[in-house]
C-alpha positions in Angstrom: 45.7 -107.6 79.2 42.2 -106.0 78.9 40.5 -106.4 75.4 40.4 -102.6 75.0 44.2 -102.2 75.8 44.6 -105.2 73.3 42.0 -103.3 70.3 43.8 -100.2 70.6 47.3 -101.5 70.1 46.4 -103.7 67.4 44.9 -100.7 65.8 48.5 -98.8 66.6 50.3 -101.4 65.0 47.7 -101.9 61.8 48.4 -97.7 61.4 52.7 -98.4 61.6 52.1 -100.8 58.8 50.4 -98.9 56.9 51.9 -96.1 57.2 55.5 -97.9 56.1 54.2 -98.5 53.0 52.7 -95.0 52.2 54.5 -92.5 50.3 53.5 -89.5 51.3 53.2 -86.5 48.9 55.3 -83.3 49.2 53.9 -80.2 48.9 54.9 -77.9 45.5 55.0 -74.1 46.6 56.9 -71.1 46.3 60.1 -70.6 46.9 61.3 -69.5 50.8 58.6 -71.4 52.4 59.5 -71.9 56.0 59.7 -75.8 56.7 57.7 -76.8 59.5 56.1 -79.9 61.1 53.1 -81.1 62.9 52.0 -84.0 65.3 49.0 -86.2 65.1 48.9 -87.7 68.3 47.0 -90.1 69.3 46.1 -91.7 72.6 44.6 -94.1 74.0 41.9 -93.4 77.3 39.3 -95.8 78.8 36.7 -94.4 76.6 38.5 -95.7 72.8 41.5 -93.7 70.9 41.7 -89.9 71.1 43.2 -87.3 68.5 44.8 -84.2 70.3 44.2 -81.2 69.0 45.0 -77.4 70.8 43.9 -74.3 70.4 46.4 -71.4 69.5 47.1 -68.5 71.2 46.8 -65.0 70.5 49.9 -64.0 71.0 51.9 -66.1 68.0 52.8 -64.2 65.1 50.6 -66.9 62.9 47.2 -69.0 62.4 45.9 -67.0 66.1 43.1 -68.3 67.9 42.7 -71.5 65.1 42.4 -75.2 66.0 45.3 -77.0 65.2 47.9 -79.8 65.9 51.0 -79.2 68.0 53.7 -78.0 65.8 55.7 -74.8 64.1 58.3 -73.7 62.4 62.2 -76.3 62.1 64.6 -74.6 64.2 68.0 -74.6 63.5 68.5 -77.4 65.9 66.5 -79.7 64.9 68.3 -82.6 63.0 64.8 -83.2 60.9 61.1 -82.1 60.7 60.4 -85.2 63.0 62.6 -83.8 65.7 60.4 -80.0 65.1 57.1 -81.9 65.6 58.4 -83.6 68.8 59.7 -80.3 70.2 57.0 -78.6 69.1 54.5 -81.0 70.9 57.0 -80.7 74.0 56.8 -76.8 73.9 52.8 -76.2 73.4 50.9 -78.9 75.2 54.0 -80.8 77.4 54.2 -84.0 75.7 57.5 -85.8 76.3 59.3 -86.4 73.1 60.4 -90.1 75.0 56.5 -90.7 75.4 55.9 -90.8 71.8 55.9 -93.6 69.0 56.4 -92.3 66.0 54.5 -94.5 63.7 54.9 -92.7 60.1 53.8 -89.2 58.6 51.2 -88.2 56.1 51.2 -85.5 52.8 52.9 -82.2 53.8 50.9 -79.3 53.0 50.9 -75.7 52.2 49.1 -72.9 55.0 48.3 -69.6 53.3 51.3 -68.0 55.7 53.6 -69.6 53.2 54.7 -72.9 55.1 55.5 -76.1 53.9 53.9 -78.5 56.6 55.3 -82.1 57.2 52.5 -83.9 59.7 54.0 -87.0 61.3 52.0 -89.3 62.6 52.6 -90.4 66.8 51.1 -92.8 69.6 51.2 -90.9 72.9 52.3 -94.2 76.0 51.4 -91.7 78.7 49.9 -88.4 79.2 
């Protein structure tokens, strides 16, 4: 196995664990925040590890035109904000919810459109 492949999944595996044993904060806000999720993805390219970020359209009801990760609001579907980050991902930018390693998630936060954000954490195995 090249020495790059081998650096960037030692540094996937070195994120897992730590992750594990972070407890990630949850957000205090006002009441009838709408729960949502987001995806830090990373990947890995001939060039190191990447961080995917998109750019929002015009055309959503929220955040228009601002850089952000893939993500939105749980649907009634969804059996947890994991499963709204990996549909989200799926619906904006294509990514395969099978394609992703779900490694951990980080603090949830509050936007100033009154939701409560959960970011999860994911390796992408293939674009």
């Amino acid at each position: 196995m090249p020495q790059r492949i081998q650096r960037d999944m030692m540094l996937k595996e070195q994120l897992r664990d730590a992750l594990a044993i972070y407890e990630p904060g949850r957000a205090e806000g006002s009441p009838g925040a709408t729960a949502a999720a987001v995806l830090l993805l990373l990947y890995s390219r001939d060039d190191g590890v990447h961080l995917l970020f998109q750019k929002r359209s015009q055309q959503v009801e929220h955040h228009k035109g601002e850089v952000s990760f893939p993500g939105g609001a749980r649907d009634t579907d969804d059996t947890g904000l994991a499963d709204t980050a990996l549909r989200e991902a799926h619906e904006e930018v294509g990514v395969e919810p099978q394609h992703v390693d779900l490694l951990g998630e980080i603090d949830e936060i509050w936007t100033v459109s009154n939701y409560r954000v959960r970011p999860f954490v994911g390796w992408l195995d293939r674009w």
